[in-house]
N, C-alpha and C positions, 0 to 999 in steps of 0.2 A: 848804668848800661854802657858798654864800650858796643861802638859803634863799627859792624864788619868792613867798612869801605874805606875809611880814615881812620878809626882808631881811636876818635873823641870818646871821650868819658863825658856822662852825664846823669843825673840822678832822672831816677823813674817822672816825680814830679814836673818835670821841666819838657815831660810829652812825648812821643812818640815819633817823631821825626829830630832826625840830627843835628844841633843845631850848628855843626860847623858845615858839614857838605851838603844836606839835607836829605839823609838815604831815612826812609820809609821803616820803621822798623816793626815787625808783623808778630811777635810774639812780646809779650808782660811777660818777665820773669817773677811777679808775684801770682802766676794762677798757673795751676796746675799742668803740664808736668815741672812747672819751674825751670824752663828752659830756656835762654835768651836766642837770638839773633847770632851771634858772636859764638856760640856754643855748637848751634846746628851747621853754621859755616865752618868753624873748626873740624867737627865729624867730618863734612863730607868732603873736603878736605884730607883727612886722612883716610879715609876709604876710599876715595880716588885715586889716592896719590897726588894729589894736585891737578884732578883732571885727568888724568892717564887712563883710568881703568872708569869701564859702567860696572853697578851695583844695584844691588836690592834693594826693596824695605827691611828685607832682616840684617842685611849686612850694616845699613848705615843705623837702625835701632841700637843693637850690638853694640857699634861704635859711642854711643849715645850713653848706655848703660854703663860701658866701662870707662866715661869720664866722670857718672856719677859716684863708681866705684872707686876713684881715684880721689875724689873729692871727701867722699867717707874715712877714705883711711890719712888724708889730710887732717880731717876733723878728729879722728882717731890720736892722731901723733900729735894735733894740738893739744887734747884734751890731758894724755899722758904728761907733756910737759906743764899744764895749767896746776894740773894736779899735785903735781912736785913742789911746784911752787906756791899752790896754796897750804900744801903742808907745812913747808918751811913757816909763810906769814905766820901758818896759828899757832906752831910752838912757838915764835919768836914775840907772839903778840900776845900769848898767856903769861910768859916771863914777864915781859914790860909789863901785864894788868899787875900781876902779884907782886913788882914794884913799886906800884902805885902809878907808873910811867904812863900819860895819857898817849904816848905813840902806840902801845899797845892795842886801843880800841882803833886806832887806822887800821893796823897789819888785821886786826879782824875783820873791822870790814871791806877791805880788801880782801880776803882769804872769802867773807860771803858774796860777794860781787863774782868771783873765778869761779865759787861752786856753781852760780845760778846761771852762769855762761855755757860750765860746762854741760850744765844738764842741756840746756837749748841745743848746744850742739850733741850732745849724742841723741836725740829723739830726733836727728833729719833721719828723710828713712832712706835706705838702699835701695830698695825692690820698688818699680817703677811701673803705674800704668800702661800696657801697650796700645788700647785702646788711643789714651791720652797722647801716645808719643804719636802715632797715628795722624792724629785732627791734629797736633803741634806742628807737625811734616808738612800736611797738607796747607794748613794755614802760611806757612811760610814759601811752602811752593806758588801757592797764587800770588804773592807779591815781588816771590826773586825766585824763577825759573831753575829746577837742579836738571840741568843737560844728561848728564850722564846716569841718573835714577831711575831702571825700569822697571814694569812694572808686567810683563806678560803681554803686551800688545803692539809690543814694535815692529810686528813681522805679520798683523794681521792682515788678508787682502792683500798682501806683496805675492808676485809673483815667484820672485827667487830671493831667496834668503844669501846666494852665496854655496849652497851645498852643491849647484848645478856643478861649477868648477872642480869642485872637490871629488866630482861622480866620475869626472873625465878618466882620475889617476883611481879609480874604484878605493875605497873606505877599506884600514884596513878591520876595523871594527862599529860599534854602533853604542852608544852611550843612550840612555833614556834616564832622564832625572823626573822629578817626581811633579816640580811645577813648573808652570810656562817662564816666569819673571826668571828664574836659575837659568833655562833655557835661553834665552835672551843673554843674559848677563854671559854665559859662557861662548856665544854664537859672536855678541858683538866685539866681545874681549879677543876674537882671534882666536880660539880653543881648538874650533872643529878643524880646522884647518892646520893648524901649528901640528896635533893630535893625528890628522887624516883618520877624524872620527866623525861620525852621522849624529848630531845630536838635536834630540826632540824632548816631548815633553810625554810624560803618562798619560796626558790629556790629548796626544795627538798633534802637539802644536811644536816647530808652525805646519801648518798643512803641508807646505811644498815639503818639507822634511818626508813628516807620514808618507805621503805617496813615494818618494825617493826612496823608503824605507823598505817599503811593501815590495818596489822592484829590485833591491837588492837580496832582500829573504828571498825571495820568490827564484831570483837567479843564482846567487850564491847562497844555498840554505846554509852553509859552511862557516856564516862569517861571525866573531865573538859577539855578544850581545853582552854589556855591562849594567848593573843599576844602580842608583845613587838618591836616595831618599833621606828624609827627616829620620830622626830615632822618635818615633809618635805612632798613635797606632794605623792612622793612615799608612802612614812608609812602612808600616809592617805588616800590611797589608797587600802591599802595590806588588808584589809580583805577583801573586795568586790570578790576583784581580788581572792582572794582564794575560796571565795564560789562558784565565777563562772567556777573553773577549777574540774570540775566533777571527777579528779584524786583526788581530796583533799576530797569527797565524804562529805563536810562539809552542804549541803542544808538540811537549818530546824532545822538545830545545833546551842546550844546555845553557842555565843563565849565571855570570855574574856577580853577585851580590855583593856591591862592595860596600854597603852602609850607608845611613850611622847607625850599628847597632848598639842596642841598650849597654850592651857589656863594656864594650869599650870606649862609651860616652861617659860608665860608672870610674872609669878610671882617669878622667881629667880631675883637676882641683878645684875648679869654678867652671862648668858648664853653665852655659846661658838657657835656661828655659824659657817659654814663652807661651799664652795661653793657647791652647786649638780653638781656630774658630768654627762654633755651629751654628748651622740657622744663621748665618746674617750676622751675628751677634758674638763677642767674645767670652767662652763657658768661666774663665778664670781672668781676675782684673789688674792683680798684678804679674809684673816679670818674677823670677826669682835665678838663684844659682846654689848650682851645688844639688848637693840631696841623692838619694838613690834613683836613677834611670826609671826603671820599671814600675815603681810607685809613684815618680812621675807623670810616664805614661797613662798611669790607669787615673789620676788626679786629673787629666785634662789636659796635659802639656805636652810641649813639642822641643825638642834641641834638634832648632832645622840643620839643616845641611848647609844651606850661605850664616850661619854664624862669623865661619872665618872672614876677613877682609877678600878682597877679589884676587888680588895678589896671590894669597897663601891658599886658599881655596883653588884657581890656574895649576899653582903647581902639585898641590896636595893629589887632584884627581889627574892631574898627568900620571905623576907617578904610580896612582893607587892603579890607573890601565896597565900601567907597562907592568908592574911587580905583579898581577893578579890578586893581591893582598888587598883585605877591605880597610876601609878609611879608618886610623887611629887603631890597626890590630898590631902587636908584636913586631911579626912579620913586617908590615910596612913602615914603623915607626924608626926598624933598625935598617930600612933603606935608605930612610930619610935622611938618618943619622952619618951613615956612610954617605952619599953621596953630597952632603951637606961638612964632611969635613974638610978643612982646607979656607972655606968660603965660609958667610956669614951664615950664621945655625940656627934657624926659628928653634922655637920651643919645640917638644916633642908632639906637642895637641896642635900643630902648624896652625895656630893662632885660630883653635877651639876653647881656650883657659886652659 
């Protein structure tokens, strides 16, 4: 276990605290989801940027996922080159047996030593409990605090979010995303403001939002309304559901939709799926990636909306307001593209796979 505060290296056996500086360490990487200390500070880390930016649970999972993807295709590229070389051993060590050459029986079992490695390493698995990653978060959070992690309630019971300022110069449009924690992550990143957009949650949240909201419909019925949801069947849901709650006073109103939808989540290379949770409880136990959207959907899963890092996701729905284009369509993948030339060019999925 290398140790996130210094750096010591130490074997599991030798316990739980470090013995060069003495930092605590709150996750066994031998028990399930197999995650260290050193791995979870690494993510959030790069989904901060180093502290710069708050994020999710899905953003910093994501991040999580795609170091165990990383690690796979490590094991991948070991196993190719093991393999080459256990070839070579066992023509060169059938020669030497039919010589009679007792070097022959090393190069064999050496060639049977590479296979029975390689097997160990291709049965690590990719697809990862989120439940597990979950209680792994959580468990590491009670002992080393993640500042910038939220979670949907940083705005509870506050009076002003900040949007007061922003009512001064009137909105020139209204964002509603699908959960509170998105809402948070985009409000405390600076969004609504950088944007001079209203942004709340489908749940209503945070309050002072909603009411800000209600007096802006109410006085400019005029003004854009955008949406921005999971590709799940929730988020495929969530406009309806809004027009029919007579508090959102949306009937007749033209909306927005800018995604995730199924189609254009079908055309990344590795989308992150992630179970839907029902009841309390997670319907499906692992993550997975890739696969067709819509059977996705109907299997129980979700390719949220904060997949992307905080970063790419800021600029993704900036953009995705001002072009009218929804998230990862044609249309907005070739504004991206244009306005990203010159300067350094995310992928086309702006860091969805």
């Amino acid at each position: 276990m290398k140790c996130p505060n210094c750096a010591h290296s130490q074997k599991f056996k030798e316990g739980m605290i470090c013995g060069s500086c003495g930092y605590k360490y709150a996750l066994s990487p031998k028990s399930p989801p197999m995650l260290s200390d050193m791995a979870v500070k690494n993510a959030v880390d790069r989904v901060s940027a180093l502290g710069t930016y708050y994020f999710t649970q899905n953003q910093l999972t994501s991040q999580l996922i795609h170091l165990k993807q990383k690690k796979e295709k490590r094991n991948q590229l070991g196993c190719f080159f093991a393999g080459v070389f256990a070839i070579i051993a066992i023509a060169f060590g059938v020669i030497n047996f039919q010589k009679g050459n007792p070097f022959g029986w090393v190069l064999l079992i050496v060639a049977a030593l590479i296979v029975v490695g390689m097997r160990k390493m291709g049965k690590m698995p990719v697809s990862v409990s989120y439940p597990d990653i979950k209680t792994a978060v959580e468990t590491y959070r009670r002992m080393h605090p993640i500042e910038k992690l939220v979670d949907g309630t940083r705005f509870e019971g506050v009076e002003d979010t900040g949007d007061s300022d922003l009512l001064e110069f009137a909105p020139e449009r209204i964002l509603i995303v699908q959960h509170d924690d998105v809402a948070d992550m985009l409000i405390l990143n600076g969004f609504h403001m950088e944007q001079k957009t209203l942004v709340l949650s489908a749940e209503k949240y945070p309050s002072t939002a909603f009411e800000a909201y209600r007096k802006i419909i109410a006085r400019y019925p005029d003004t854009p309304i955008a949406l921005m949801h999971d590709a799940s069947e929730a988020g495929l849901r969530m406009k309806a559901r809004l027009i029919k709650d007579s508090e959102w006073m949306l009937e007749g109103k033209r909306l927005e939709d800018l995604g995730l939808s199924p189609k254009d989540v079908s055309k990344l290379k590795t989308p992150i799926w992630i179970p839907t949770q029902k009841g309390g409880e997670f319907s499906k136990k692992s993550t997975k990636t890739g696969g067709d959207a819509m059977e996705s959907i109907n299997e129980g899963y979700s390719a949220p909306l904060d997949a992307a890092p905080p970063k790419a996701l800021l600029g993704a729905a900036g953009l995705a307001l001002l072009v009218g284009a929804p998230l990862l369509s044609e249309a907005f993948v070739e504004e991206q593209m244009k306005q990203a030339s010159g300067t350094e060019a995310s992928g086309g999925g702006f860091g969805y796979g």
